[in-house]
C-alpha positions in Angstrom: 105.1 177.4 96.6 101.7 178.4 97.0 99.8 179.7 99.8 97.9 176.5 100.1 100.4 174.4 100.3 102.3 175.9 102.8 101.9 174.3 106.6 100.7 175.7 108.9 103.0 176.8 112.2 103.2 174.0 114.9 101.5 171.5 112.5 104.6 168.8 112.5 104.6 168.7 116.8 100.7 168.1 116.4 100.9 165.4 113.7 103.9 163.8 116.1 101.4 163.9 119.1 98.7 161.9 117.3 101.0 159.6 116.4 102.0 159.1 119.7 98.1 158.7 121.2 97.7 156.2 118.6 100.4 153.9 119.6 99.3 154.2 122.9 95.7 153.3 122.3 96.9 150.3 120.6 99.3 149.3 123.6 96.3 149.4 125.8 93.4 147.9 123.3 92.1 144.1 124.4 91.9 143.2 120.8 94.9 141.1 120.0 97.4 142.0 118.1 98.4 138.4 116.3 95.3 136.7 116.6 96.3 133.6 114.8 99.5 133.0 116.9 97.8 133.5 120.5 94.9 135.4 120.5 96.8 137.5 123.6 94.7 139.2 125.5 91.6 138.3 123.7 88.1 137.1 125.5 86.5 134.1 125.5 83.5 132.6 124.3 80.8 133.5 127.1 78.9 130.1 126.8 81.2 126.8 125.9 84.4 128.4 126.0 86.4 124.9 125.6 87.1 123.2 122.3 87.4 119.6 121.8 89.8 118.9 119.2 91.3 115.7 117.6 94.7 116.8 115.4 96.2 115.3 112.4 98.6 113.7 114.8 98.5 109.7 113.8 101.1 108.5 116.3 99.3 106.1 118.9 100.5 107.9 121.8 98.5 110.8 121.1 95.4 109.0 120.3 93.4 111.6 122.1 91.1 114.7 122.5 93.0 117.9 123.4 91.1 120.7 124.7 91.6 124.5 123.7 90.1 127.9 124.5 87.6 129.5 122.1 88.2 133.1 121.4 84.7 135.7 121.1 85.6 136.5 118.0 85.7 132.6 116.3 82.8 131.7 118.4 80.2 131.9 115.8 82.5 129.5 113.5 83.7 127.8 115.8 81.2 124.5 116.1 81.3 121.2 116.2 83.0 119.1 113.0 84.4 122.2 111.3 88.4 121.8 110.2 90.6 124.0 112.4 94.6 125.2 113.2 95.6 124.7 116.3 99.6 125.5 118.0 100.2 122.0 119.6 103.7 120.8 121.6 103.5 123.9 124.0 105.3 122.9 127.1 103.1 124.1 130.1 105.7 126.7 131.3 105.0 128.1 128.5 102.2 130.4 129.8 101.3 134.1 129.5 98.5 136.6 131.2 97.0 133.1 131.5 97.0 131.5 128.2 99.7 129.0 126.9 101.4 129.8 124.0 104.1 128.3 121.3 104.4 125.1 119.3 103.8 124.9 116.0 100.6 124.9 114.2 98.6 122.0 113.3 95.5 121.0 111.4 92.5 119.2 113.3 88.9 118.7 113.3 86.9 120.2 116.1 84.5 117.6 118.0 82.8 119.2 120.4 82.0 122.6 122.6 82.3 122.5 126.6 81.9 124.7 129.4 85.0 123.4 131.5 87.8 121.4 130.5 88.9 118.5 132.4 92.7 119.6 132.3 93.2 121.8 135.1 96.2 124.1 133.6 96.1 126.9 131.2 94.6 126.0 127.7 96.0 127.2 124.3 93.3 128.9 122.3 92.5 127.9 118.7 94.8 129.3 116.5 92.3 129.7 113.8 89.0 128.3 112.1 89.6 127.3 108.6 86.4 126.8 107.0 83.1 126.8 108.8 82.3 124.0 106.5 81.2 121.1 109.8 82.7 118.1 107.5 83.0 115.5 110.7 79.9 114.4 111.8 79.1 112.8 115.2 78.0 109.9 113.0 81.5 110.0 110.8 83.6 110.5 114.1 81.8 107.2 115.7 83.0 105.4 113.0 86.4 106.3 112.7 86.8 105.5 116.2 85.5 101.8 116.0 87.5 101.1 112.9 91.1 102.7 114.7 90.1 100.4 117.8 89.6 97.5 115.5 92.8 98.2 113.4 95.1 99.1 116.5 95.4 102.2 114.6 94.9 105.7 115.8 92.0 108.1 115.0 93.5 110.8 113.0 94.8 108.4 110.5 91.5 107.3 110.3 90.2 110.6 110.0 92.9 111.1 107.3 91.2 108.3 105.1 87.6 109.2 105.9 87.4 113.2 104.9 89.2 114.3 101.7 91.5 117.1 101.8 89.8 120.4 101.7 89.1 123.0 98.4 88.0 126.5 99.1 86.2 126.5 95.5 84.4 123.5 95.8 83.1 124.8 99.1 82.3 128.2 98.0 79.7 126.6 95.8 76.3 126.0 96.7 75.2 121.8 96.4 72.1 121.1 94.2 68.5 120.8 95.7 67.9 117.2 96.4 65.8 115.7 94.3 62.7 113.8 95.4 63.0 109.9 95.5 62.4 108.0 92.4 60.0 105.7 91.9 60.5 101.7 92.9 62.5 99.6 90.1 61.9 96.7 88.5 63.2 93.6 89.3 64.5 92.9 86.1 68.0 90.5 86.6 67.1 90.0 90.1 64.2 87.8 89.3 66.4 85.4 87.9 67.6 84.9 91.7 65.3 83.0 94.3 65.0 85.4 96.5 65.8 88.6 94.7 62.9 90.2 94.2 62.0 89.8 97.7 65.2 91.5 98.8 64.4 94.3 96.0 61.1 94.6 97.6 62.5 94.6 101.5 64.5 97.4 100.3 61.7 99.8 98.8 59.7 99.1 102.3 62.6 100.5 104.2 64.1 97.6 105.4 67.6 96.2 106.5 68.2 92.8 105.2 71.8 91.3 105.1 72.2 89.2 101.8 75.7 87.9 100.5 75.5 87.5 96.9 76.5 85.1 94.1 76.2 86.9 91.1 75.4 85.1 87.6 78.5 85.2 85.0 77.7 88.3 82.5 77.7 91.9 82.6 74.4 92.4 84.9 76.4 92.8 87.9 76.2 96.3 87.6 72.3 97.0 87.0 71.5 94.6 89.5 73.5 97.1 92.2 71.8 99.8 90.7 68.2 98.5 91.3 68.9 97.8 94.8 70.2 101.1 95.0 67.2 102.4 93.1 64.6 100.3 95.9 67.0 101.9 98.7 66.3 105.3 97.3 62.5 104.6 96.9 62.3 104.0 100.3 63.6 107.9 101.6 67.1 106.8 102.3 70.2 106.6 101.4 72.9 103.6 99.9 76.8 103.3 99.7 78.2 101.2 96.9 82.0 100.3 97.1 84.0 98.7 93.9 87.2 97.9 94.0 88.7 99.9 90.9 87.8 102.9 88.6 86.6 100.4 85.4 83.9 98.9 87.9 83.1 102.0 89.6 82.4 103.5 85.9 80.2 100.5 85.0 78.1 101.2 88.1 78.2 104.6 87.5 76.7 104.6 84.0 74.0 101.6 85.2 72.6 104.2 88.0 72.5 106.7 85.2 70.5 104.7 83.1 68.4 103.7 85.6 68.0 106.7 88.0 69.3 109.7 85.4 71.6 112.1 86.3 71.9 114.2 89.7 70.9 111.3 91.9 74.2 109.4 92.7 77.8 110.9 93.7 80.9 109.3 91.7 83.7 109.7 94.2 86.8 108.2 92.9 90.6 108.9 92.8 90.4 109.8 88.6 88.1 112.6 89.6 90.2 114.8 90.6 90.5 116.8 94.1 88.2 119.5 94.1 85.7 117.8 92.1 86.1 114.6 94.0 85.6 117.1 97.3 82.6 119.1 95.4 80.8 115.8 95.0 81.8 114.6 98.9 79.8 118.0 100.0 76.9 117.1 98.1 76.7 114.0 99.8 77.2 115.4 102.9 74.9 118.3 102.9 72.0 115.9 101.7 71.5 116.9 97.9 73.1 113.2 96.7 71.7 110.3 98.6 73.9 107.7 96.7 77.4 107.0 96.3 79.3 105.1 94.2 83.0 105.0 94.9 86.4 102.7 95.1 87.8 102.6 98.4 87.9 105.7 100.0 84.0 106.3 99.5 83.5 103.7 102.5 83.4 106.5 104.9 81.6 108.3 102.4 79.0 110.5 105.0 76.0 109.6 103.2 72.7 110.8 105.4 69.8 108.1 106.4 72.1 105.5 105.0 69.6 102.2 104.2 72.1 100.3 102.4 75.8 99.5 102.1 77.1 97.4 99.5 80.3 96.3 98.1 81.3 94.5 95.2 83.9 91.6 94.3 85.2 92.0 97.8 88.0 89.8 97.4 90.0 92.0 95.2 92.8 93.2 97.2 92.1 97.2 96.1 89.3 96.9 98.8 92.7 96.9 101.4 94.0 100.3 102.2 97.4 100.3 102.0 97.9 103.5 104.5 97.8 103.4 108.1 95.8 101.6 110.0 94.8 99.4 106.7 91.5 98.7 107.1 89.3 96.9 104.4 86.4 98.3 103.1 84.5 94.7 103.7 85.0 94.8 107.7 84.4 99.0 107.3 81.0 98.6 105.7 80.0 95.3 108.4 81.2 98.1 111.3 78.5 100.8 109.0 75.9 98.0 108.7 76.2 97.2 112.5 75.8 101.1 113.8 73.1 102.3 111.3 71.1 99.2 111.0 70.8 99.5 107.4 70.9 96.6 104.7 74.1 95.3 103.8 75.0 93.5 100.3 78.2 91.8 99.6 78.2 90.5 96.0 80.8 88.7 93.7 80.9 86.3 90.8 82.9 84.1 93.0 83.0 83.4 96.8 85.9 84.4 99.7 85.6 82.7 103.0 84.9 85.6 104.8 82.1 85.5 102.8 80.9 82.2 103.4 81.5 83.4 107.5 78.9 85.6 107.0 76.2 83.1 105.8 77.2 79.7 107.8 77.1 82.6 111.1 73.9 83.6 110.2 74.0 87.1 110.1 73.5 87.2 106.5 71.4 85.4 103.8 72.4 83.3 101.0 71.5 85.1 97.4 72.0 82.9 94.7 70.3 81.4 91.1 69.0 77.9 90.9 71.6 75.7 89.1 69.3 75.9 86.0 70.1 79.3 85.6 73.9 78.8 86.4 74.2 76.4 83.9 72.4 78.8 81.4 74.8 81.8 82.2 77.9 79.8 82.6 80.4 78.9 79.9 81.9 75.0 79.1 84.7 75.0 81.1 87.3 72.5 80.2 90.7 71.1 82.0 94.1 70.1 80.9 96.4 68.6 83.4 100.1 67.8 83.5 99.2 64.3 82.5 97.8 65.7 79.1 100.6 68.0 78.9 103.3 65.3 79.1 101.4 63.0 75.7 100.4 66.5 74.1 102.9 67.1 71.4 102.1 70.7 70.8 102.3 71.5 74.5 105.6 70.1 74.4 106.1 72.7 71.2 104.8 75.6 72.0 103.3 75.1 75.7 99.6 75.5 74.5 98.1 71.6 74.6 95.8 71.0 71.2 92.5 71.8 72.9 93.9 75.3 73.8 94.5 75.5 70.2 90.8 74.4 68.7 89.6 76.5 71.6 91.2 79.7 69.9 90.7 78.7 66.6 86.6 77.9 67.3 86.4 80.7 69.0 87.6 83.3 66.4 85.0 82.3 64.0 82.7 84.2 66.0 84.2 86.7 68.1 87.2 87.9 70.3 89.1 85.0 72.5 90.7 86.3 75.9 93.6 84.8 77.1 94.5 85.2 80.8 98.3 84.9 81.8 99.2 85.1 85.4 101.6 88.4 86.1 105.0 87.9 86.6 106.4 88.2 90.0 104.2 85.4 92.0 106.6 83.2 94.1 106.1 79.3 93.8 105.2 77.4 97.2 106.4 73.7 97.5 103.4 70.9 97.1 103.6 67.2 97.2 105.2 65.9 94.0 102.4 63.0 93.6 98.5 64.4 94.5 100.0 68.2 94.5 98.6 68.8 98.2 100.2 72.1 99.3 103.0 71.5 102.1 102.5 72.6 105.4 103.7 72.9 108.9 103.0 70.2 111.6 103.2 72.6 114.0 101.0 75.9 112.8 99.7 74.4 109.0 101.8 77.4 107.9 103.6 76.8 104.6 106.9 75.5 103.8 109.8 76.5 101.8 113.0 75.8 101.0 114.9 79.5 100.3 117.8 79.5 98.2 117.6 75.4 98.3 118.0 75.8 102.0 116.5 73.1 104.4 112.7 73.0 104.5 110.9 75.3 106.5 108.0 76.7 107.9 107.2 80.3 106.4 105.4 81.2 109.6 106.4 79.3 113.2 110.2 78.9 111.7 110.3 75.3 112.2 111.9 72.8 110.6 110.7 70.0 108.5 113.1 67.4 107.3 110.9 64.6 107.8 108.3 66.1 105.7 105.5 63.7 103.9 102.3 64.2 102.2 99.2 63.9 105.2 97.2 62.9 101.7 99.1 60.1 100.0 102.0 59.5 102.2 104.9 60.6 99.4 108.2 62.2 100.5 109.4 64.2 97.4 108.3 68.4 97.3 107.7 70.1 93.7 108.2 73.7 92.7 105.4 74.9 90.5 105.6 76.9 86.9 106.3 80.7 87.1 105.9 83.2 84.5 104.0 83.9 81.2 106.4 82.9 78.4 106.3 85.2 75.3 102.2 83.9 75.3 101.4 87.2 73.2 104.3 86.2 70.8 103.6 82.6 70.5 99.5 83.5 69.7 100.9 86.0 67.5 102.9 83.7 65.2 100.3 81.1 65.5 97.7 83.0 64.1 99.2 85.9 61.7 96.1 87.5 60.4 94.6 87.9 63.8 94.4 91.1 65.8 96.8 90.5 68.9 95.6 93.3 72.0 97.2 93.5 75.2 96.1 94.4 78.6 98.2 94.5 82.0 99.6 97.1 84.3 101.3 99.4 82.1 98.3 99.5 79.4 94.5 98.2 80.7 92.0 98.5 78.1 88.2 99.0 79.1 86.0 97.1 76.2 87.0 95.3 72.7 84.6 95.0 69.7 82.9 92.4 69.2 85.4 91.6 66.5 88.0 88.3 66.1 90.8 89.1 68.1 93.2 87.8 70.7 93.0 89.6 74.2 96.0 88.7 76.1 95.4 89.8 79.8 97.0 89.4 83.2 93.9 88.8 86.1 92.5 91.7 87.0 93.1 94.1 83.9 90.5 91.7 81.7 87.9 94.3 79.4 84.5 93.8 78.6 84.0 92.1 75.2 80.9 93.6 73.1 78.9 90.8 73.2 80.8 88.5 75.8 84.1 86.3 74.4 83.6 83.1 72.7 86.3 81.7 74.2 88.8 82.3 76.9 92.2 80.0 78.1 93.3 79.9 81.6 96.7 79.7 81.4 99.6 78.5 84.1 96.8 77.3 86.2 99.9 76.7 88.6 101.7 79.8 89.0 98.4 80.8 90.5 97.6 78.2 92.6 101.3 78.1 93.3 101.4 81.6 95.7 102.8 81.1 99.1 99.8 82.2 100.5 96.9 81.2 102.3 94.4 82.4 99.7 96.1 80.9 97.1 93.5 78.4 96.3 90.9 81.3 96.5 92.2 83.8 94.9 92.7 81.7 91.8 89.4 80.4 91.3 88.2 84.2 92.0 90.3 85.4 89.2 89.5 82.6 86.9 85.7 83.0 87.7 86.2 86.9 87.1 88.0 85.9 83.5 85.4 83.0 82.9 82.3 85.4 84.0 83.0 87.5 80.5 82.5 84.6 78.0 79.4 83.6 76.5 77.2 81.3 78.1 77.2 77.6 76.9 74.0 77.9 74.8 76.0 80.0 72.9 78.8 78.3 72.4 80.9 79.6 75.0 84.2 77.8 76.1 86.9 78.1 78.7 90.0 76.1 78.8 91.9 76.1 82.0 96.0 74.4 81.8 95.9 73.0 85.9 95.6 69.9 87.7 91.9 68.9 87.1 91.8 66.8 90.5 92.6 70.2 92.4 89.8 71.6 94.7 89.8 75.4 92.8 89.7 73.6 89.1 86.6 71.3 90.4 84.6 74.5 91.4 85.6 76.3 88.4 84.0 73.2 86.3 80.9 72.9 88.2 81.1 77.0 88.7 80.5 76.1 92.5 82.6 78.9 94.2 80.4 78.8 97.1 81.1 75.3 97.5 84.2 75.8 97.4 84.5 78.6 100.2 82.3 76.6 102.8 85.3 73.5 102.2 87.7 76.1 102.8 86.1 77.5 106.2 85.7 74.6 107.4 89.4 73.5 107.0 90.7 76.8 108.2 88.3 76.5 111.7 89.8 72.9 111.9 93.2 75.1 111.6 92.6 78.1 113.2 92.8 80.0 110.5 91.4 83.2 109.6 88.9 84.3 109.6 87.6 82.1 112.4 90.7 83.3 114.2 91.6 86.5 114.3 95.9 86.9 113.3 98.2 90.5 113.8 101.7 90.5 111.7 104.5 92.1 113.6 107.3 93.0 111.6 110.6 94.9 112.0 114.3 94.3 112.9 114.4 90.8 114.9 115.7 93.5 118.5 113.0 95.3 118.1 110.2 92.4 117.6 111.5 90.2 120.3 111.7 93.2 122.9 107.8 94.2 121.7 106.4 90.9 121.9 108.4 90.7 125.5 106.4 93.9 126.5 103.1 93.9 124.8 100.1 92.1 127.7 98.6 89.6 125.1 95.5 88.3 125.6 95.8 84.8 128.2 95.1 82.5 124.8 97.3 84.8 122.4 99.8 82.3 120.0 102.7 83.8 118.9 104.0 82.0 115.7 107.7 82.8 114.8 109.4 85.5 113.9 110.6 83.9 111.0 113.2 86.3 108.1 111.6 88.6 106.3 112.9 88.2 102.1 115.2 91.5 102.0 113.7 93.7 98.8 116.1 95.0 96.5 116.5 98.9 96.0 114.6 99.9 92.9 112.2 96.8 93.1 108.6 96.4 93.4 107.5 96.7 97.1 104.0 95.5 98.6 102.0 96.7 102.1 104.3 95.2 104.4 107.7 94.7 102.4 110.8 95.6 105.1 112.7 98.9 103.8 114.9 98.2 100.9 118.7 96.4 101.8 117.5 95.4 105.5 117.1 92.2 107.4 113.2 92.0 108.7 111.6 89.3 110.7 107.9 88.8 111.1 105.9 87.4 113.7 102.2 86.1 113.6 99.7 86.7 117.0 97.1 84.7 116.9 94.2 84.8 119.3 90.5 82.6 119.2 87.0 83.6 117.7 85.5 86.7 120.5 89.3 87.9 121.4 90.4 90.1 118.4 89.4 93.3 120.3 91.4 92.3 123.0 94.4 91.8 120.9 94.1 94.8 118.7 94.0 96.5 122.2 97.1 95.2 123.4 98.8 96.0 120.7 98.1 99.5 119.9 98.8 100.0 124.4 102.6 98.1 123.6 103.1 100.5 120.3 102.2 103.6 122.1 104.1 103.1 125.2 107.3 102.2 122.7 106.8 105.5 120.8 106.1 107.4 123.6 109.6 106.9 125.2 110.9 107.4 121.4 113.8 106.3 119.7 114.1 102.4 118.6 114.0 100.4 115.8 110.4 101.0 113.9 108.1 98.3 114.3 105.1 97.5 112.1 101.5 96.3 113.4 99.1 95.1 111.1 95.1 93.3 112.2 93.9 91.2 110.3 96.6 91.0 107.2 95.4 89.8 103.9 98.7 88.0 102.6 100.1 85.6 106.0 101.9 83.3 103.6 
């Protein structure tokens, strides 16, 4: 070994002695030494040294603000709306040099900075700041808030819906300038309307008008939404649109394009993916994209200087979030409208009753064509009822009646025919045998049934009625109505050999068709665009629809029928639609004169008479019948509050399809319906969310399920 690499005498006591001062100088150093665990030791901010936080905690019972301590060193990044970790479920004698410590750690969003906290004992610190990113706004957080109070929900869940789930690449990378606001569009389709171009024009001069609009049949929905999105724009601020699937929100998407070009709209929708989804979220929120177009989720979209929420078709049930607390987008965009003061657009081919609400209350405007131009746009729509179907011999053959068949026929001379077929699965609800009037409760107007041939019963109250007859035409005897499809696609296909047969449902939904010959066998809902609109279209089992035990049964057909009905050629072009149901019904009538605003103004008026919603406002309760007895026992209803049941729950088979709502698989559910009058639906959703905290806060039990404002009461 050399002389340099020898060591040198008393070298390995030295190098044992430094060793030893270093330990030491750690020991006795403030800086923590497992900062994300406790930040022991370490000092606090010197100016608002207490964190607000709300954490991703959605149980009712800790619907609140939790304060923490703010370390020095995360006081830079530490502000107001940025995502955070916090160690939450600490027990209070769990405190050291002044600081408590344990539980496990938690996401959250921080609110706000304070100088004191308002709980007096020792405050956890943040565990750590994960992104300085602020992603909840004052504005955002307001929101949330009024929709968990209107929902009986908490605000995390809320919160949960609202921001989309963080990605460090999408934030690492900078948002696009903003580009300056385009100029004002024409009016183009919406001077077809009365009062369109004056709403256009209202728009562009940075106003908020309120408009509920009855779109013309055809394929201008969607640059009609982008014009007023265009004016809204124009005027320096920004607009929301909301659609209720991907194929809509694509439509729209490509409309703004055309109109607007790229870089001026955000597409935030589930098919997006995550980070891109999130990337196009932070260009909203920073301010470079002043428009959105989205499905659900993009109702909390944080677009700045909003001018203008819209949504679209806002009967389809996608616009319901099935996730705690369930809010729909309509009631989250009227809560957006009501804060910001900013125009608000609902349009639809068709007409729900929470529509007409809007207009018969006031706080909106009718938007709507002269009948001129309804008759123009609209196709021939034809009826066959089960009068026709007894004397037709080909419906007796092969279920189609002979004017289904020249329909078809006449129609593939010239282009594609679409055939709508209701999806399997609806449940048939008893109406009279004679004038078809749907059955209902004495006692609540709730619908009645007869399970497993059981005695007649009400579906909501529970109440029997074995001395059931018709309020219409006096008759005593119930019918079942027609369920199912039927091998349709077969029978067409054997009918007519040489045509092109194309399906579109659930498993398969197709976007567009050429313009070609061709059948299009759809169920509602999954219908595509036709180049050129259809020439023809048949309705089919007019009664399975109209059949639903539900209070929107009536509705929701015609809404699907006018959304099927809406893609055929108008009559001056020899458009026809054939619809197989009872001609005298109220939702056939409307789809012949193409009045569905008629047709919701009849239906709110019979549902105030009723006290129905959504002149009332109704909660579901469901769980195991213990459990909902002793909550309805314990919850403070309002004074006027009508509890209808519990009635039994149908028990859903393992393996089969489930909705929002459906009891667990195998068990025995009961549901009961609150009802309270117009002006006392806060105060119910308030009672409700006080009885479900207190129940989980003493844990344990039988789960019981809230839901405001249900779409589907039977």
């Amino acid at each position: 070994m050399s002389s340099e690499n020898e060591k040198p005498e008393g070298a390995a006591g030295e190098s044992h002695e430094q060793l030893a001062l270093i330990r030491e100088s750690v020991r006795k150093a403030k800086v923590p030494r497992a900062k994300p665990r406790t930040w022991r030791g370490a000092a606090l901010a010197k100016e608002l040294p207490v964190a607000r936080v709300v954490v991703n905690k959605g149980v009712l019972h800790l619907d609140q603000f939790f304060d923490y301590a703010v370390p020095e060193e995360l006081d830079a990044v530490a502000q107001p709306g940025v995502r955070v970790r916090v160690r939450f479920g600490a027990g209070a004698h769990q405190v050291r040099d002044g600081r408590r410590e344990g539980g496990r750690l938690i996401d959250g969003f921080l609110v706000e900075r304070r100088a004191d906290s308002d709980y007096k004992g020792a405050l956890a610190a943040l565990a750590d700041v994960v992104s300085p990113e602020p992603v909840l706004s004052a504005e955002l957080l307001g929101l949330a808030r009024a929709v968990a109070d209107r929902y009986a929900g908490s605000l995390a869940d809320v919160l949960q819906l609202a921001i989309p789930p963080r990605s460090a690449r999408a934030e690492a990378k900078a948002s696009p300038e903003p580009l300056p606001p385009p100029p004002v569009p024409e009016a183009a389709g919406w001077g077809r309307y009365e009062r369109g171009p004056a709403f256009l024009d209202a728009l562009a001069r940075g106003g908020a008008p309120r408009a509920v609009w009855n779109a013309l049949p055809g394929p201008h929905w969607a640059d009609e939404l982008a014009r007023a999105v265009g004016a809204t724009l124009a005027s320096g601020r920004g607009a929301l649109v909301v659609v209720p699937d991907g194929r809509a929100a694509a439509r729209a998407d490509a409309a703004l394009t055309a109109l607007l070009g790229p870089g001026r709209h955000a597409l935030l929708t589930a098919e997006t993916g995550p980070e891109k989804r999130y990337a196009q979220w932070l260009a909203v929120r920073r301010g470079s994209v002043r428009a959105v177009v989205g499905t659900r989720a993009a109702m909390f979209a944080p677009v700045r200087d909003l001018g203008l929420v819209a949504i679209w078709d806002d009967g389809d049930g996608s616009h319901s979030e099935p996730h705690a607390p369930q809010p729909h987008a309509r009631d989250v965009l009227l809560l957006r409208a009501a804060h910001d003061k900013c125009a608000f657009l609902l349009g639809s081919t068709s007409c729900t009753v929470e529509a007409a609400q809007l207009v018969e209350s006031g706080w909106a405007a009718p938007l709507a064509a002269g009948r001129e131009q309804v008759r123009a746009a609209a196709p021939l729509v034809r009826t066959v009822g089960d009068g026709e179907l007894a004397r037709d011999e080909a419906a007796r053959a092969a279920r189609l009646p002979s004017l289904a068949w020249q329909a078809v026929r006449e129609g593939l001379k010239t282009g594609p025919v679409l055939v709508q077929v209701p999806r399997r699965g609806y449940v048939p609800r008893l109406a009279c045998e004679r004038c078809r009037t749907p059955a209902r409760c004495r006692h609540c107007a709730g619908p009645l049934e007869a399970p497993e041939q059981q005695e007649l019963r009400c579906g909501w109250c529970g109440r029997g009625a074995q001395d059931w007859h018709c309020g219409e035409c006096g008759a005593t005897r119930l019918r079942a109505q027609v369920v199912g499809a039927r091998r349709t696609a077969e029978e067409l296909g054997r009918a007519f050999p040489a045509v092109p047969v194309r399906t579109s449902g659930r498993d398969h939904v197709l976007d567009t068709v050429p313009g070609r010959p061709a059948l299009v066998v759809s169920t509602p809902g999954a219908e595509p665009v036709a180049e050129g609109g259809y020439a023809a279209a048949l309705l089919l089992d007019g009664w399975a629809m109209l059949g639903r035990p539900d209070l929107r049964a009536g509705e929701e057909a015609l809404r699907r029928w006018i959304d099927a009905a809406s893609l055929v050629r108008g009559q001056s072009e020899g458009g026809t639609v054939v619809v197989v149901a009872e001609p005298t019904l109220r939702p056939v009538q409307a789809l012949v004169r193409w009045d569905p605003v008629g047709h919701a103004q009849r239906e709110l008026a019979e549902r105030a008479e009723l006290g129905f919603p959504p002149v009332s406002r109704m909660a579901a309760v469901s769980g195991p019948p213990e459990a909902v007895e002793s909550f309805l026992a314990a919850a403070e209803l309002p004074g006027d509050a009508e509890v209808l049941g519990p009635v039994p729950l149908p028990v859903v088979r393992a393996g089969g399809p489930r909705r929002p709502g459906d009891s667990p698989p195998g068990e025995q559910w009961e549901r009961a319906l609150v009802r309270v009058p117009p002006g006392n639906g806060a105060a119910l959703a308030a009672a409700l969310k006080t009885a479900q905290a207190a129940r989980l806060a003493r844990g344990g039990g039988e789960p019981v399920r809230v839901r405001v404002d249900p779409p589907d009461i039977g």
